[in-house]
C-alpha positions in Angstrom: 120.5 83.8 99.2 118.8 84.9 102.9 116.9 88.1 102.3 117.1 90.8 104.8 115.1 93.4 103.5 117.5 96.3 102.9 118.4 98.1 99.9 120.5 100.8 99.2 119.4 103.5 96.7 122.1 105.5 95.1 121.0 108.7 94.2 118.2 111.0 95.2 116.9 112.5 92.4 113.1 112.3 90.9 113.9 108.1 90.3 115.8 107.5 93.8 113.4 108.9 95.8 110.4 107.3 93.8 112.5 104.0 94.3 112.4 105.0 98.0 108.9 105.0 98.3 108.5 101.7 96.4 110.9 100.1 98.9 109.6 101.6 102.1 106.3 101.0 101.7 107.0 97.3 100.4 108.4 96.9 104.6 111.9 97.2 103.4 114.5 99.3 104.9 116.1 101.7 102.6 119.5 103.6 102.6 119.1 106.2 100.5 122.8 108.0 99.5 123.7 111.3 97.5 126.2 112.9 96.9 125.1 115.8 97.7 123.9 114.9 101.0 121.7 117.8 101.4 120.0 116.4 98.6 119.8 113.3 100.0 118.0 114.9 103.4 115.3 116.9 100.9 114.5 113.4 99.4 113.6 111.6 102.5 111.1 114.2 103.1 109.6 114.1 99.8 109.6 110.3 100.2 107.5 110.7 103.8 105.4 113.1 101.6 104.7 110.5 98.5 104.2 107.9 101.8 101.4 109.7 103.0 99.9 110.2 99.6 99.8 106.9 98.7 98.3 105.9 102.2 95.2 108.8 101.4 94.7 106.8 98.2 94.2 103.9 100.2 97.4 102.2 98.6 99.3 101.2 101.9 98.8 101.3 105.7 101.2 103.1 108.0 103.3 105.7 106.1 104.2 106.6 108.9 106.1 103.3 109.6 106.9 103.6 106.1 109.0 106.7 106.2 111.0 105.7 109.6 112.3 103.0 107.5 114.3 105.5 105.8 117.8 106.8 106.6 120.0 109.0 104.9 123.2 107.0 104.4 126.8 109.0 105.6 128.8 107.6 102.6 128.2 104.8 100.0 129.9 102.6 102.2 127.4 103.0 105.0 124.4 103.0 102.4 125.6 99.5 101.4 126.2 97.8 104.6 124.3 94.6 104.8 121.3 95.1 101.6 119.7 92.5 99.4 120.3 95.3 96.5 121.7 98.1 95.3 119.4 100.4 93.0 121.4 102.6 91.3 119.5 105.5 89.8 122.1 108.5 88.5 122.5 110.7 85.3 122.3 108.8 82.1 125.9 108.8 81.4 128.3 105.5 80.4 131.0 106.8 82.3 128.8 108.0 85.1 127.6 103.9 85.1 131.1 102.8 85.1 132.3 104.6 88.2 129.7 104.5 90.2 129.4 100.0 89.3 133.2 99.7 90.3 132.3 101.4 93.5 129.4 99.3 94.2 131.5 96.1 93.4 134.3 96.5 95.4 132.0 98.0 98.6 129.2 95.6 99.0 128.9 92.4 100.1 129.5 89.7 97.2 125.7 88.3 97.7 123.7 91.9 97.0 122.6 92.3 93.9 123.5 95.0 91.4 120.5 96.4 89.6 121.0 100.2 87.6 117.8 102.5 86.6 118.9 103.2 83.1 116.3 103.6 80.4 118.6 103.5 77.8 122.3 101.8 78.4 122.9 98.5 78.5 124.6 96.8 81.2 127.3 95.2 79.3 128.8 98.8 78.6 129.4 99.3 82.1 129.5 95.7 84.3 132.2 94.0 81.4 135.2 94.6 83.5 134.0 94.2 87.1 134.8 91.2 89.3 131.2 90.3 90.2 129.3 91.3 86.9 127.2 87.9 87.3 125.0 89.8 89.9 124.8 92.7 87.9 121.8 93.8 85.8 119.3 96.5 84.5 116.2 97.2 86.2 114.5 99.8 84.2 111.2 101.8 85.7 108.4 103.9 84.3 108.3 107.1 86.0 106.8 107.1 88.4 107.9 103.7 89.7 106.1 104.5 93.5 103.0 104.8 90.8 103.6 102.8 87.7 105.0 99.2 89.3 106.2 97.8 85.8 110.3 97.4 86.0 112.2 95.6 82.9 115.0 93.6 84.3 117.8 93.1 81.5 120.9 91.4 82.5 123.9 91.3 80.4 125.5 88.0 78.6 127.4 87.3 82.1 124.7 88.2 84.5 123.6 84.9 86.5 120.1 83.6 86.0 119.9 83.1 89.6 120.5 87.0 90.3 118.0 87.6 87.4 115.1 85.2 89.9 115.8 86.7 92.3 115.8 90.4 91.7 112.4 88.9 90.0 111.3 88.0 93.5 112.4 91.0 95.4 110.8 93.6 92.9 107.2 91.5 93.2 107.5 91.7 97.4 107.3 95.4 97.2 104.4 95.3 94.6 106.0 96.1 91.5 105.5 94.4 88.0 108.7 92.6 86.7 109.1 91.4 83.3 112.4 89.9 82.2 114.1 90.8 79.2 115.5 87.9 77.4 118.5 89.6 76.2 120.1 93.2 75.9 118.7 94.9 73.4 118.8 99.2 72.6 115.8 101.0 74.6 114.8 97.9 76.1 110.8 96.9 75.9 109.2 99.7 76.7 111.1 102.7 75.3 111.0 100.6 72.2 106.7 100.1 71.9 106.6 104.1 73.0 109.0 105.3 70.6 107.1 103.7 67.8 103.6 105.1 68.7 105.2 108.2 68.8 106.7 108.4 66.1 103.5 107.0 64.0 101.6 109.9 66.0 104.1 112.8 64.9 103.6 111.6 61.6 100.1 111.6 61.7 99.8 115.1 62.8 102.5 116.7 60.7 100.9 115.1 57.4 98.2 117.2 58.3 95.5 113.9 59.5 94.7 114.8 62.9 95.4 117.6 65.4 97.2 116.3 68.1 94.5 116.8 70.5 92.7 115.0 68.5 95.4 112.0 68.5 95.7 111.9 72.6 91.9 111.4 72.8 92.7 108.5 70.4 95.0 106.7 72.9 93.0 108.3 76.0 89.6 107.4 75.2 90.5 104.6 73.1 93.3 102.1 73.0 94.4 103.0 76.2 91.6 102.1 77.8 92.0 98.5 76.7 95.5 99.0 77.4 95.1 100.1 81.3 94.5 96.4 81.8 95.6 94.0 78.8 98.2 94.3 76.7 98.0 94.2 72.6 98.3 90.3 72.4 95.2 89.6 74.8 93.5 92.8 72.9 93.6 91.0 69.4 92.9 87.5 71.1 89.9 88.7 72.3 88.9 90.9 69.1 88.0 87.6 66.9 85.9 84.8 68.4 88.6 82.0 67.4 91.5 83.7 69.4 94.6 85.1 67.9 95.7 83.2 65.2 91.8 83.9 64.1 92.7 87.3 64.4 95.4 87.1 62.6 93.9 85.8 59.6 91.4 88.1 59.1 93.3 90.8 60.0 97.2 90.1 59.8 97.8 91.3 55.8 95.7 94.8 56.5 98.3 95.4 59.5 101.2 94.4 57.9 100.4 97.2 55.0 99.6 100.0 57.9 102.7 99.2 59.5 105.0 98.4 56.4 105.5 95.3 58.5 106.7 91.8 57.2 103.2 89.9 56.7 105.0 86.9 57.3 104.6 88.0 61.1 101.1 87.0 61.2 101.3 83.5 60.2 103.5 80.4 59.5 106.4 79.7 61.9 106.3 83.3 63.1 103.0 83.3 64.4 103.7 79.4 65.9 106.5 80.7 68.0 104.1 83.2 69.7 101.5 80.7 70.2 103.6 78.2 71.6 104.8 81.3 74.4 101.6 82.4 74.9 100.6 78.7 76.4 97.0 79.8 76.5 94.9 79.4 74.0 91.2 80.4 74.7 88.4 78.2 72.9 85.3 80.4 71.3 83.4 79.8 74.6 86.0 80.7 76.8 86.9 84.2 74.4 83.0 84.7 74.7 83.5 84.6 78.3 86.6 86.7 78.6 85.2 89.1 76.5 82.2 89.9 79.0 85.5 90.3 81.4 87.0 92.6 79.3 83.5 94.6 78.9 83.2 94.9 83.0 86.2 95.9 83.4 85.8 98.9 80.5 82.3 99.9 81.9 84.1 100.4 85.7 86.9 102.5 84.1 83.9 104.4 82.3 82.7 104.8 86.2 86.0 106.1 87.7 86.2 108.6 84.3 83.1 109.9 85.0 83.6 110.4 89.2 87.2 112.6 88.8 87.1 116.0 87.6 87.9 117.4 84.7 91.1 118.5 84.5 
């Protein structure tokens, strides 16, 4: 599939015109289409604004070249004319997904690829029915996505691995941070991890443990700032000289009982299938090492906290 560097983003609210951004300053050109074409016209200068924002922060080049990439489209038809993909980012509504995915089919060309903004609907409610649903999938942002470049791509049974790579490959050319999904599940990755912490943390506070001030300078100033730059499996592998399944070990039955977990999660077959993903497996000299890594890069956040003003 030849890539020509053009999407089409389908509507312009807060995600479309955050999309926008992603894709402009990534040296793609970008259709961006409302409905409300009015709408549309407001975006593209919040999307020249966000440009130059990003280019005082040192984060891209010319946002002035940036911006002229963007056009409002005349009609969906026009917004899809010749693009790599389709980001569809409208109200959070089956039907709303339906409609607007048997538009998108029938207009563009059979090669671009499909991808929706949903953070909570599967695609297999709204691609089932639809002649090219191989080349149809999720590709859920954090909001900001201009900002926050992780995007969770999800395709449904029927959507082709192929479509999948290379969705992979367009999101990563304009900076962001793919991960792939390995199958549909409710809320996805993301809204799943989040919904838990939350959860744990309006329990805390409403049993009377912690304020929740109190609780948000727990993440802030603590496991968030491990978390800004490694995620909870390289966190334990580096909490225990002997790697994970050392960490698990000493600390696998005390988490299971906080969590009301399955211990059988932290060992056995369970903890082998994770092992065998994780395909790296540090040696005590090499988590020694990587710890002193991890301690750098903690004492140059500490830096960047201490240079920004307080509120």
């Amino acid at each position: 599939m030849d890539v020509k560097n053009r999407v089409a983003i389908i509507g312009a609210g807060l995600i479309g015109r955050s999309w926008a951004i992603v894709f402009a300053g990534g040296a793609f050109d970008v259709a961006l289409y409302d409905v409300g074409l009015d709408l549309a016209e407001k975006a593209r200068t919040l999307v020249t604004q966000g440009l130059s924002d990003l280019a005082e922060q040192g984060l891209i080049d010319d946002p002035q070249t940036a911006a002229a990439r963007v056009r409002v489209a005349a009609n969906l038809a026009d917004a899809l004319d010749a693009v790599d993909l389709v980001q569809e980012s409208l109200p959070e509504s089956i039907e709303t997904k339906r409609s607007i995915f048997s538009e998108l089919d029938r207009l563009a060309a059979p090669e671009a690829i499909l991808a929706s903004s949903t953070s909570t609907i599967v695609a297999s409610l709204f691609t089932q029915s639809l002649k090219g649903r191989h080349r149809c999938l999720v590709a859920h942002p954090v909001n900001p996505p201009h900002l926050i470049p992780l995007v969770e791509l999800v395709g449904a049974p029927w959507t082709a691995p192929e479509i999948v790579a290379k969705a992979k490959a367009i999101y990563q050319a304009v900076g962001q941070a793919p991960i792939i999904v390995k199958r549909e599940i409710e809320g996805f990755i993301l809204n799943r991890l989040q919904a838990v912490l939350l959860s744990e943390a309006f329990r805390l506070v409403e049993d009377g443990y912690v304020a929740p001030q109190d609780l948000d300078k727990t993440l802030k100033d603590g496991l968030g700032l491990r978390w800004s730059f490694m995620g909870p499996f390289e966190t334990i592998e580096l909490n225990a000289p002997r790697g994970i399944p050392d960490y698990c070990r000493r600390y696998g039955a005390s988490l299971s009982a906080l969590s009301a977990a399955n211990p059988a999660i932290y060992e056995g077959e369970n903890l082998g299938r994770i092992l065998a993903q994780w395909e790296k497996a540090l040696t005590p000299d090499q988590v020694a090492t990587r710890m002193r890594w991890r301690d750098r890069r903690l004492a140059a956040l500490r830096v960047h906290h201490r240079s920004q003003p307080a509120d």
